[in-house]
Backbone bond lengths (Angstrom), bond angles and torsions (degrees), N, CA, C in turn:
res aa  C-N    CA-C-N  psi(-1)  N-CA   C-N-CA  omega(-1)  CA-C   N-CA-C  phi
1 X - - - 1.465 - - 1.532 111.04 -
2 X 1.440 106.57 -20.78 1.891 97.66 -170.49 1.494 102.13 -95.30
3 X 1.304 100.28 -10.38 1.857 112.95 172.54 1.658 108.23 -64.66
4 X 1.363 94.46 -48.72 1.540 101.24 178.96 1.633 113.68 -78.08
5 X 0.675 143.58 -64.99 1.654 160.26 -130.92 2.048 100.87 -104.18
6 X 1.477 108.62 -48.63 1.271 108.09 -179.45 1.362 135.63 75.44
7 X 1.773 114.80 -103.07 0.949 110.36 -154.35 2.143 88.52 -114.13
8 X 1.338 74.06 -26.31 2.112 89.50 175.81 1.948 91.49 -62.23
9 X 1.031 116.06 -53.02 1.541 116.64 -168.72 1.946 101.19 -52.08
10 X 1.422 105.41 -48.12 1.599 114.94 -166.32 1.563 92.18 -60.55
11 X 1.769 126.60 -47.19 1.159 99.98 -169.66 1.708 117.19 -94.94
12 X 1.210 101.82 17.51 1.854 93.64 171.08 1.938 104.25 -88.85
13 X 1.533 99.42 -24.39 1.393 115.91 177.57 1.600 111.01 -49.72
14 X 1.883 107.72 -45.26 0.922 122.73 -161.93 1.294 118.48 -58.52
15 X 1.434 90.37 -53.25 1.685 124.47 -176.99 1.596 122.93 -65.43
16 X 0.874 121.39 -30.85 1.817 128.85 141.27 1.056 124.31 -96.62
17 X 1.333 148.17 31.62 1.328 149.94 131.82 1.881 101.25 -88.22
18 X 1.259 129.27 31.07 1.323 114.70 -161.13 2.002 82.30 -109.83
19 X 1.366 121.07 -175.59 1.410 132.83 175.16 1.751 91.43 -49.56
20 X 1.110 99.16 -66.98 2.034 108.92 -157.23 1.429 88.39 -95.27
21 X 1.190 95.71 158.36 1.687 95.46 174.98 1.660 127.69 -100.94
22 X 1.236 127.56 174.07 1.357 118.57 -159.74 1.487 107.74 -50.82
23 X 1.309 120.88 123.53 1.757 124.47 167.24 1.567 94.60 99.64
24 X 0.720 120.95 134.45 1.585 142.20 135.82 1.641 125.02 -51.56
25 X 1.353 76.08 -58.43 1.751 104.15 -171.85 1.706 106.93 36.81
26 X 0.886 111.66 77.53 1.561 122.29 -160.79 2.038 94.71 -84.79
27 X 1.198 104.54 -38.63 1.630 125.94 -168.09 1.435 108.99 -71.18
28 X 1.654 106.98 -0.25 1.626 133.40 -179.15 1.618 105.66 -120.97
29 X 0.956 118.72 -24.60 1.395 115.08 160.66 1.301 118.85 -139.38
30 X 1.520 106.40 75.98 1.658 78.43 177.19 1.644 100.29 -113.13
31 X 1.390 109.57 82.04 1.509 112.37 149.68 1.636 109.80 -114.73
32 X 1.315 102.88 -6.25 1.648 112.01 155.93 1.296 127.82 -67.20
33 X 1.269 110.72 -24.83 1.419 101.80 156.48 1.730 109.99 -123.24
34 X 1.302 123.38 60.51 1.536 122.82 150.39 1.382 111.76 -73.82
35 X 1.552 116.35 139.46 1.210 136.08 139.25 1.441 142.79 -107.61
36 X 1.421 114.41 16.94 0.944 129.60 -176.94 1.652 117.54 -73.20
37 X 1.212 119.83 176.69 1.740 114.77 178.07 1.610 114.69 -102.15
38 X 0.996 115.50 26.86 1.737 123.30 177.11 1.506 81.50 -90.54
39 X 1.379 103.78 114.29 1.640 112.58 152.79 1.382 108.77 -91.11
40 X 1.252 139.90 9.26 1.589 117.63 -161.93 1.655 106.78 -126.72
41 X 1.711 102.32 21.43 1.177 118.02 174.18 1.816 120.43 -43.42
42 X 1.277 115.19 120.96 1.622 111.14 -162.33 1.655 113.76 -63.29
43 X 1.415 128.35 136.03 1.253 117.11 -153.87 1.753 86.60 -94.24
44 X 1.265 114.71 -3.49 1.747 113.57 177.17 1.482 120.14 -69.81
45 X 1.592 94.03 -38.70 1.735 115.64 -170.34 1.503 94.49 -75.16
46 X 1.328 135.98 -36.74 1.445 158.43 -173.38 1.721 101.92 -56.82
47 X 1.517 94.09 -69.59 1.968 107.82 -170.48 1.971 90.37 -60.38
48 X 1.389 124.09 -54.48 1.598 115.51 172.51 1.365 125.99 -41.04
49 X 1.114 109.78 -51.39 1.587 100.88 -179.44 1.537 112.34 -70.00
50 X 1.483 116.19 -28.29 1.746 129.89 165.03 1.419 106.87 -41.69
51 X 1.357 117.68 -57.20 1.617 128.40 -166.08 1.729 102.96 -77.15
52 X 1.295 115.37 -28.60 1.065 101.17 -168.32 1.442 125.04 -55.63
53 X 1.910 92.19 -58.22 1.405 116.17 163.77 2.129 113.80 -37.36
54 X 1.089 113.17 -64.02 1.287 108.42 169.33 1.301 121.11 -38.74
55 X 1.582 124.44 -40.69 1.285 115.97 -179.87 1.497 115.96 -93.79
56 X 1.404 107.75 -9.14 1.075 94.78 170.43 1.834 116.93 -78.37
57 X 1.229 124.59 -5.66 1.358 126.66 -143.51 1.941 79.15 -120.01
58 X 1.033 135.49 -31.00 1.172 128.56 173.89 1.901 100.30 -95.56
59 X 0.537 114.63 13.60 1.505 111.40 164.71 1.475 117.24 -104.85
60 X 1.907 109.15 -4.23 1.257 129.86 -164.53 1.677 94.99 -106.83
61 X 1.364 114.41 -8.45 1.374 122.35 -153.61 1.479 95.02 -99.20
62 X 1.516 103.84 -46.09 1.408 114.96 -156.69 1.222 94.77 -89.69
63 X 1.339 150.66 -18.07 1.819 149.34 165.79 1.008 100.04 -55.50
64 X 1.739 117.60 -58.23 1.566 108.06 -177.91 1.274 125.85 -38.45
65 X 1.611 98.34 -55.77 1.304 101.21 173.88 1.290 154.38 -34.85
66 X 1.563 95.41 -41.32 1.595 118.08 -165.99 1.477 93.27 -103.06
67 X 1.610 124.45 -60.20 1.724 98.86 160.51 1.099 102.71 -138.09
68 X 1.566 116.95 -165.10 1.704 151.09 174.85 1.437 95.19 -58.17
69 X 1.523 105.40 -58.74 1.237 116.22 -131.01 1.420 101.10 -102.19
70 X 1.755 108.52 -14.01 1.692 112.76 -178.75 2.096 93.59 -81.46
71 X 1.169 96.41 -26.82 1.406 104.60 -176.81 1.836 125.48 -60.13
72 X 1.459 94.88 -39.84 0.919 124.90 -172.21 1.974 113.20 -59.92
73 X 1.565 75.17 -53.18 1.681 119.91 -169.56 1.620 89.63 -47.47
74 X 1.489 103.30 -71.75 1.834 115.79 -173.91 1.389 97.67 -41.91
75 X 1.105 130.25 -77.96 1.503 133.85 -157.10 1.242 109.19 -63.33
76 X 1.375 123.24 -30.04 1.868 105.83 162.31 1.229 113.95 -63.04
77 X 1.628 128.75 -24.51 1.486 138.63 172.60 1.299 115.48 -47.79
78 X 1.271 89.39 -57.93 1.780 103.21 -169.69 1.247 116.78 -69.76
79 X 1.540 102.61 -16.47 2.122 109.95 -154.08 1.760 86.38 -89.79
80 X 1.311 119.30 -9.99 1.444 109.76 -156.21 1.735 95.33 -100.40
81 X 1.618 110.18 -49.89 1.686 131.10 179.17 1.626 102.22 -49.50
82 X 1.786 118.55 -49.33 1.199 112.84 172.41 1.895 111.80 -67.40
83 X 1.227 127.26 -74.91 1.434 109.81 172.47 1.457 134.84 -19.90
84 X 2.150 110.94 -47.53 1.311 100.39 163.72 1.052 141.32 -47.29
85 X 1.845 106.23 -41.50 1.985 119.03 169.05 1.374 100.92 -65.76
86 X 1.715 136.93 -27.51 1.027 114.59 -155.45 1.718 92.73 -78.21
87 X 1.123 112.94 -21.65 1.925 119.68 -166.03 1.170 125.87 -74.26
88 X 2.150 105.64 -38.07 1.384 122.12 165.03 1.632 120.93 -64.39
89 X 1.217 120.16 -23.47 1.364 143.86 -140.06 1.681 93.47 -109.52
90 X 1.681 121.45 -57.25 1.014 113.93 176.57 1.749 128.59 -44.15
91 X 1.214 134.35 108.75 1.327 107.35 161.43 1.326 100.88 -132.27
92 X 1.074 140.48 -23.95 1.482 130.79 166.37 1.577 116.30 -38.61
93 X 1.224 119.22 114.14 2.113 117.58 178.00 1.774 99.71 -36.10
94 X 1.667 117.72 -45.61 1.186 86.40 -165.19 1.961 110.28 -96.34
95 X 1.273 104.35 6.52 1.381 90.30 148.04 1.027 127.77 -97.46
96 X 1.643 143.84 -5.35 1.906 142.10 146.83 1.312 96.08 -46.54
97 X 1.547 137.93 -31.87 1.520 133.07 -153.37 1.826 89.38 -88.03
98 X 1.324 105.45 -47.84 1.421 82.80 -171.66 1.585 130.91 -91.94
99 X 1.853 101.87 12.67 1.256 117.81 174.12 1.412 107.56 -80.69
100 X 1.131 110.25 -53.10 1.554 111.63 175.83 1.731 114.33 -70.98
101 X 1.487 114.26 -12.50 1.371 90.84 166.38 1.394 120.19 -99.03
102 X 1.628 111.03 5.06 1.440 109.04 169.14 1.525 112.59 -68.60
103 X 1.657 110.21 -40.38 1.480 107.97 169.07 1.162 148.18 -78.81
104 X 1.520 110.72 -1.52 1.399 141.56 136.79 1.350 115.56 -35.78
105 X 1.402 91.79 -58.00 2.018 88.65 -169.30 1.412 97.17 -72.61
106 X 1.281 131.00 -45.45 1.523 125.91 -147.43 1.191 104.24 -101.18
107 X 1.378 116.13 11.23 1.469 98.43 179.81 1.205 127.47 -76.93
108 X 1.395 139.38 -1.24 1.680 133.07 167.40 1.956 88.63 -81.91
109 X 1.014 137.94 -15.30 1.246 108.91 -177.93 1.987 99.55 -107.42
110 X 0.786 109.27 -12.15 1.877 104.31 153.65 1.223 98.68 -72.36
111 X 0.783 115.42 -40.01 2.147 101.04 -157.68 1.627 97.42 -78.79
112 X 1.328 121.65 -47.72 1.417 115.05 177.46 1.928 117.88 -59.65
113 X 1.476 107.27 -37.57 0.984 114.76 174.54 1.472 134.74 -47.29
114 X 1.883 99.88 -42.40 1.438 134.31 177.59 2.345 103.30 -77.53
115 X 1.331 99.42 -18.01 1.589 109.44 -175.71 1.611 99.77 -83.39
116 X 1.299 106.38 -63.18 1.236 121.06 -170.06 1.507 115.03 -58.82
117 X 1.295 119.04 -12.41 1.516 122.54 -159.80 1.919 74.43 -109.66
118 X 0.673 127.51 -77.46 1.581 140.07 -168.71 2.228 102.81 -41.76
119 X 1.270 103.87 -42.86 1.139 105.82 173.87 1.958 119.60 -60.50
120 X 1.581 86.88 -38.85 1.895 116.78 -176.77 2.025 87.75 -59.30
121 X 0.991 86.67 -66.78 1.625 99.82 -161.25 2.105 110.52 -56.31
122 X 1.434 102.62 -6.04 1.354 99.39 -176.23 1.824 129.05 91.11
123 X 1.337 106.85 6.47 1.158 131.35 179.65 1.404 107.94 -119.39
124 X 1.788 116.12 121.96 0.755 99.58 170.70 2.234 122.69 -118.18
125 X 1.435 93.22 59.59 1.668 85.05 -168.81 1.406 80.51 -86.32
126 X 1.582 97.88 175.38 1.556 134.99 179.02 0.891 114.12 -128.63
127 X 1.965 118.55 142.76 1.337 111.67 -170.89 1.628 104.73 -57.08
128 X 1.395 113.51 168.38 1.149 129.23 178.66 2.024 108.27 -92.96
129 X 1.185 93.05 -47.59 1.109 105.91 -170.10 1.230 118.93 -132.90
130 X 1.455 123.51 171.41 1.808 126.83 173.90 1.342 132.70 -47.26
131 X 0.982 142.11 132.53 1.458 125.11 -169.56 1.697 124.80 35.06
132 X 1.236 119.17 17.13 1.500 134.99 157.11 1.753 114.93 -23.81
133 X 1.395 124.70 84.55 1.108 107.26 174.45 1.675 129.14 70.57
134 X 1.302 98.48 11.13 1.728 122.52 174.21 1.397 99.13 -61.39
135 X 1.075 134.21 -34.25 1.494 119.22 172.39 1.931 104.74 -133.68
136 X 1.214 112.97 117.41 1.449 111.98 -146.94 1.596 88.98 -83.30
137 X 1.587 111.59 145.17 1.592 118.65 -167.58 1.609 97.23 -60.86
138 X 1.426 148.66 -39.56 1.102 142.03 144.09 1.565 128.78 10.07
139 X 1.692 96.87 -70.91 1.208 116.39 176.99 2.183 122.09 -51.13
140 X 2.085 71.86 -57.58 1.715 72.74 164.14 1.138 143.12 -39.25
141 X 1.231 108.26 -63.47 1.563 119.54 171.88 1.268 122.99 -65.08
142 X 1.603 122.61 -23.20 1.573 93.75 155.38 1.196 115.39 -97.86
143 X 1.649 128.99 31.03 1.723 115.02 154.19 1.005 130.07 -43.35
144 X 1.218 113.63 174.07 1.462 82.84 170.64 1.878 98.19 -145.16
145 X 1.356 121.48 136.91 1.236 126.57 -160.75 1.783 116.04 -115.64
146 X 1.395 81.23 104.67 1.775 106.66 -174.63 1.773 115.06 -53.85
147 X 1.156 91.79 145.41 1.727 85.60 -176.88 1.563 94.84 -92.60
148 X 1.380 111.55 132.89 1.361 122.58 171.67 2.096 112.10 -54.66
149 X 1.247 107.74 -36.71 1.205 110.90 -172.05 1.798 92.48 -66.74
150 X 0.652 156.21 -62.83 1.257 161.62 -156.89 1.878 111.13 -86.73
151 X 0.880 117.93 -41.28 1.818 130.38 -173.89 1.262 87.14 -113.05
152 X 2.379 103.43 139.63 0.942 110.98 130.94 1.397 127.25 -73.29
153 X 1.441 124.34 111.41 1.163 123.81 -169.99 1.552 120.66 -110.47
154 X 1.816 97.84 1.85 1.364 97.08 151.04 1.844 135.83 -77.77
155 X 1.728 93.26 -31.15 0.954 103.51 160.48 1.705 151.75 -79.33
156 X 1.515 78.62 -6.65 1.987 98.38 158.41 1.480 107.51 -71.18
157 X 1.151 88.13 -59.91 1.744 96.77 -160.88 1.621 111.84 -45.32
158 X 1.466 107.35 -52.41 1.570 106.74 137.86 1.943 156.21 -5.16
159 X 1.276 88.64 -78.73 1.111 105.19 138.63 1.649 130.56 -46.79
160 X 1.057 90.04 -71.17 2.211 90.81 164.08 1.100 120.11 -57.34
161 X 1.266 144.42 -27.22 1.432 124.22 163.21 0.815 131.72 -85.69
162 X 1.965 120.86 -1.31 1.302 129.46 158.54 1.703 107.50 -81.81
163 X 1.378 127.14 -22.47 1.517 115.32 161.22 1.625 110.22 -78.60
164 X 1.283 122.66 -19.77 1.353 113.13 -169.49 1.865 97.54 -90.48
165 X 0.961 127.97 -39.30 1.682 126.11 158.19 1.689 104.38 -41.96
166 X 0.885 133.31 -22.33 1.315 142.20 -138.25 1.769 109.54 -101.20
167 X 1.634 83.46 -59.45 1.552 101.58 167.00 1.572 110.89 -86.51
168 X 1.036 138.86 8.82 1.545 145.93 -168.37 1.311 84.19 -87.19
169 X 1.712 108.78 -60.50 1.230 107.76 -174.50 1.665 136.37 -54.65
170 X 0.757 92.06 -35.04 1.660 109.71 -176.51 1.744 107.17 -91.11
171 X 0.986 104.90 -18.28 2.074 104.74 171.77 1.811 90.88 -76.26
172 X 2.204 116.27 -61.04 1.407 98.90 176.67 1.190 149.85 -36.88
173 X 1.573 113.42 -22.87 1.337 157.39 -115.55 1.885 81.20 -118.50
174 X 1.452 115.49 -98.01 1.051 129.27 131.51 1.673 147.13 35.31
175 X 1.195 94.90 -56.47 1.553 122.60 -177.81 1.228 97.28 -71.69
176 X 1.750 123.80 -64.57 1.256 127.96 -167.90 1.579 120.74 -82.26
177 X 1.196 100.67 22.66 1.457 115.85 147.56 1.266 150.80 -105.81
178 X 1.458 144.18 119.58 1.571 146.74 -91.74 1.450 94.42 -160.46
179 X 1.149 109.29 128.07 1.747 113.39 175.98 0.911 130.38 -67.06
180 X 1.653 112.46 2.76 1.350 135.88 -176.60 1.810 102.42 -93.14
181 X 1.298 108.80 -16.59 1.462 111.53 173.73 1.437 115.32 -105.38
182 X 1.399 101.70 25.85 1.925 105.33 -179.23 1.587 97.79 -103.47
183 X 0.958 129.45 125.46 0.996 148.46 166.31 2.093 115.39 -64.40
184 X 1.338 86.19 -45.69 1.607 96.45 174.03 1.074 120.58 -78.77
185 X 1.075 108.23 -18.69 2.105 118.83 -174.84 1.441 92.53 -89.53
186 X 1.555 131.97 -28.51 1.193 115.10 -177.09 1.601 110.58 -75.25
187 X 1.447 131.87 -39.68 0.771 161.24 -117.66 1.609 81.83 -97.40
188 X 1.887 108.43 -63.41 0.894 115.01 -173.24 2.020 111.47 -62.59
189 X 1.269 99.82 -33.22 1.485 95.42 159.38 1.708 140.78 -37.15
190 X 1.423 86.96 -44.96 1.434 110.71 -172.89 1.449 116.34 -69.42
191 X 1.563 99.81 -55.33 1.591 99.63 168.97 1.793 121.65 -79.60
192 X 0.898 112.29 3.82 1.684 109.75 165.02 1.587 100.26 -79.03
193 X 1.556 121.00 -50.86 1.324 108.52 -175.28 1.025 115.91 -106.06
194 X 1.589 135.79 46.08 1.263 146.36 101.06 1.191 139.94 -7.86
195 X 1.734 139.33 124.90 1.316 116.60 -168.13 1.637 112.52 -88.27
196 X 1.715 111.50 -4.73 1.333 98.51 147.00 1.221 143.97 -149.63
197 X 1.480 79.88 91.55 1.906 104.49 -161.85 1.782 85.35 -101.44
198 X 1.618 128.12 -14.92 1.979 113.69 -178.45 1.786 81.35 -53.48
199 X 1.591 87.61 157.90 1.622 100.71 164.14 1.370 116.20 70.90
200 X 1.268 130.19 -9.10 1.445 117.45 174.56 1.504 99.91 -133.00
201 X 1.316 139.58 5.59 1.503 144.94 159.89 1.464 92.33 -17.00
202 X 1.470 124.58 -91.76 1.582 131.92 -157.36 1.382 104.32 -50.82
203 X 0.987 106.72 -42.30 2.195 110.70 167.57 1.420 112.30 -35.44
204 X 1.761 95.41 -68.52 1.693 104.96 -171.07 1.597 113.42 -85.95
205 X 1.528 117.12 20.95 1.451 99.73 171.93 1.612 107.02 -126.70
206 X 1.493 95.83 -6.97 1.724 113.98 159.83 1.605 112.01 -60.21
207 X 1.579 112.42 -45.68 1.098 124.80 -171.54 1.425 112.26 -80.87
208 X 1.340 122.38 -16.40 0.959 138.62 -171.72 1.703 150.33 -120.43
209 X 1.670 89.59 -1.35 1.786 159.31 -109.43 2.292 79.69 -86.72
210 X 1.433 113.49 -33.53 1.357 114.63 -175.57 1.670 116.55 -94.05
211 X 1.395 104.43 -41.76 1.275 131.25 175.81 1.532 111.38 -68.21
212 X 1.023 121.12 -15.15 1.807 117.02 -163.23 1.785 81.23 -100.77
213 X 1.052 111.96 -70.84 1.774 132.84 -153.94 2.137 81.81 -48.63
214 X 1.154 142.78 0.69 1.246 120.15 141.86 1.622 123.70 -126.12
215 X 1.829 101.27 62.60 1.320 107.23 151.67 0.924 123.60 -98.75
């Protein structure tokens, strides 16, 4: 796997070997940071939003696994779901200032991100324009927008741009990786043109079910 994956493998390594583990995802739990005066907050609804985050972060584990490109796939997901909360969430001027200057900086790696996913998928338009649909109106509306009286919601937002730096990294990371360096995609090559791959197709694309869907 480190034959295949490399230097993308060293930094997912990086990123959960850190104090906290990869993501925050604060915008997934934030009854971790309530301050509000409801003491009778449910400790069930509490342990859920706990688990969520966990599964979401091992569901981040297991993409890697299976491919580059299923990996890839998630973290443009997530990079977009976190920006929407980060957009609903902003209302202070100098937090709009530093929403839009996060997408300032990153925008050749959104825009490639938004190419590369569109190229994957068999389509090949190009954004038209700047920040075009960087966070799809979709997304917006199911943000979801914390009441300041109750949430630190400076300190989420926080939190999210240290996971959204996070995944910046790992989409850059990413890019310069080539299906010609998958080891499993070859693999999966091999047994399609196999003389006896008739009859076990649904076998090997079950097995293979992330990795095939970008030949």
């Amino acid at each position: 796997i480190r034959k295949t994956y490399g230097a993308l493998l060293d930094a997912v390594e990086a990123a959960f070997s850190n104090d906290k583990p990869l993501f925050s995802l604060a915008m997934y739990y934030p009854l971790a940071y309530y301050r509000g005066s409801d003491t009778t907050i449910d400790p069930i609804e509490n342990n859920r939003q706990y688990q969520v985050v966990g599964l979401i972060r091992t569901n981040f584990l297991k993409r890697f696994e299976s491919s580059v490109y299923a990996f890839e796939l998630s973290c443009d997901r997530l990079l977009r779901k976190l920006l929407a909360f980060v957009d609903v969430n902003s209302e202070m001027p100098a937090e709009r200032k530093r929403y839009e200057r996060w997408l300032d900086q990153h925008q050749e790696m959104l825009t490639q991100a938004r190419i590369r996913q569109l190229t994957l998928w068999g389509d090949d338009t190009e954004p038209e324009e700047e920040n075009e649909d960087i966070v799809p109106p979709e997304l917006l509306e199911k943000a979801t927008k914390l009441p300041r009286a109750d949430y630190n919601v400076p300190e989420i937002l926080a939190e999210t741009y240290l996971d959204l730096d996070q995944i910046a990294a790992l989409l850059d990371e990413s890019r310069s990786f080539e299906p010609s360096h998958d080891d499993k995609l070859k693999k999966l090559i091999r047994l399609l043109k196999s003389k006896d791959c008739a009859g076990r197709k649904v076998l090997i694309f079950t097995e293979f079910a992330d990795t095939a869907r970008y030949l």
